[in-house]
C-alpha positions, 0 to 999 in steps of 0.5 A: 500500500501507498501512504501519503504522509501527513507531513506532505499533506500539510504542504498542500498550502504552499500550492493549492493555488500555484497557477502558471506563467505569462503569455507567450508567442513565436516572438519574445513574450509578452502580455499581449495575445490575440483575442479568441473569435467570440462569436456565440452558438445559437443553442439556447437554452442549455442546460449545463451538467457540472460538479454541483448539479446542472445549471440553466442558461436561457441565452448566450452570457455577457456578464461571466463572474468567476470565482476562482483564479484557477479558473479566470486564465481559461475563461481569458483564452477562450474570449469570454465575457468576465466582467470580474475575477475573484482574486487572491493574496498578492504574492510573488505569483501574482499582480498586486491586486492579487491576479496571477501574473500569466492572465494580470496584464490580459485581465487589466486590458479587458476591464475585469474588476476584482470581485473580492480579495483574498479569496474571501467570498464575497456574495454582496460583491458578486450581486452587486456585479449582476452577473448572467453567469457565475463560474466556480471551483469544486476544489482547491483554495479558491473553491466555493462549492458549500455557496452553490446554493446562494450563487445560484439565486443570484444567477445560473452557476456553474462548478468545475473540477479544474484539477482533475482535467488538461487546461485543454479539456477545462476550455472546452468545457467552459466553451460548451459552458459559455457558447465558445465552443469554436474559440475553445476549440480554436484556441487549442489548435493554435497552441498545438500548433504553436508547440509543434513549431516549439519542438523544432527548435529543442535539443533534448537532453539525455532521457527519460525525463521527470517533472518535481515540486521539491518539498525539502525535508518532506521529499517531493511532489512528482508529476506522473506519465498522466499528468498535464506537465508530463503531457506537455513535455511529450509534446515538446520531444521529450520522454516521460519516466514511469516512477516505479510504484514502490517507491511512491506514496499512498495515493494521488496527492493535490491535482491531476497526476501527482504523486508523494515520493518521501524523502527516504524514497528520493533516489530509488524513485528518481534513478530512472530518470535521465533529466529532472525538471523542478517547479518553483512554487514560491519564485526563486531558483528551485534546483539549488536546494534539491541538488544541495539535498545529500539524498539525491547527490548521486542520482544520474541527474544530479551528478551529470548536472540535468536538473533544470527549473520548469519555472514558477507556473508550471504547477497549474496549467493553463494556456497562458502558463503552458505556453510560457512554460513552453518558452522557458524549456525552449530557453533552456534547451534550444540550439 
């Protein structure tokens, strides 16, 4: 049996809410990208099946709220109508009105408002906005599930598991949501597209690779072969390492496809792997403290000098994140 520790539970709070980075395109990064096509389907009426029942929506949304900043930045990439964003505490992953930085600036240009602060659920702020669609999260720190009852009175809601989906899958169910499902769509294609081109440019390393957050003295989180970082990753060329299943705890941890490895379990769950990518969850270099760590001093990664940062975003991913994620590895890898 897999356990997950206690020590790595308490962890949770460092990440429950690490989205992902800026906005990027075949040139230098920037906070500019181009705005979906926002033309609306005609099916309407809809009835919408989420986390917390379903949801009616007489006719296509013009004023959307979201409640959760995990989910804002898909709401953005696809063109939809958000009026207003929950935000959280200002951190180093976010602006100073706690919007994260890889949707701040797109946020800003489109005139989203900030529907509360600190995460603290505002139902006054929200009917004060008069949205014609609320969007929220099931889980997570920014999750407002326990309000669906009030939010719903105040307009049709609609709850999302954003952890357990790609970013890919999480914009098309918005745009069935919202009636962007082309712009969903086409907004996938784009990316694809644009990552295909990415792969071009990289000189892979020795493989297989794995993707970690660095936990210190409670080990790692690693993201597994199903996880949207390993996805990502096999998208650019690289070979994703299968940990072997001993050697992990009880269990997923968090989001989609991440597994507790325990400190004792470091070096035989990472020997496989050629090439390590480390997340930094809190700004920062986040590969000197790992290769620092005596428990992982002989891994192959580590006495080869493979061990590279994927950056501050790369725990959460959405299109804006992915694709500045994206850009980091080319950085780091490209001819």
């Amino acid at each position: 049996m897999r356990r997950t520790s206690p020590a790595l539970l308490a962890s949770s709070a460092v990440i429950v809410l690490a989205l992902s980075g800026c906005a990027a395109s075949d040139e230098p990064a920037s906070s500019e990208t181009t705005t979906p096509e926002t033309t609306t389907s005609t099916e309407w009426p809809r009835t919408v099946s989420h986390e917390a029942g379903e949801a009616t929506i007489d006719e296509a949304p013009l004023r959307i709220v979201s409640t959760s900043p995990s989910i804002t930045g898909s709401l953005l990439a696809i063109g939809a109508p958000v009026i207003a964003s929950a935000a959280t505490t200002p951190s180093g992953l976010t602006d100073d009105d706690g919007f994260f930085t890889q949707w701040a600036d797109v946020a800003h240009e489109r005139g989203v408002e900030i529907a509360y602060t600190d995460l603290e659920l505002d139902i006054d702020a929200i009917d004060l906005l008069e949205p014609d669609l609320i969007i929220g999260s099931s889980n997570g720190g920014d999750a407002t599930v326990e309000a669906y009852d009030q939010l719903s009175q105040i307009a049709p809601t609609v709850m999302l598991d954003y952890g357990t989906v790609t970013w890919q899958e999480l914009a098309t169910e918005l745009g069935e949501a919202v009636g962007l499902e082309d712009a969903a769509a086409e907004t996938i294609a784009e990316y694809d597209s644009w990552v295909a081109k990415q792969a071009d440019l990289i000189t892979l390393p020795e493989q297989p690779a794995t993707a970690f957050v660095y936990l210190g003295a409670d080990g790692v989180w690693a993201f597994d072969e199903t996880s949207p970082q390993a996805e990502l990753l096999t998208s650019l060329g690289f070979d994703y390492a299968t940990l072997p299943e001993e050697h992990l705890a009880d269990g997923k941890v968090g989001a989609n496809g991440v597994d507790a490895i325990t400190s004792e379990n470091l070096a035989g769950a990472l020997e496989g792997s050629q090439t390590l990518f480390a997340v930094a969850m809190a700004g920062g270099d986040p590969v000197e403290p790992f290769v620092a760590d005596p428990l992982v001093a002989n891994l192959p990664a580590v006495t080869a000098d493979r061990v590279y940062s994927m950056g501050a975003e790369a725990f959460r991913l959405d299109y804006y994140s992915a694709r500045s994620t994206v850009e980091l590895i080319v950085d780091t890898f490209g001819g």
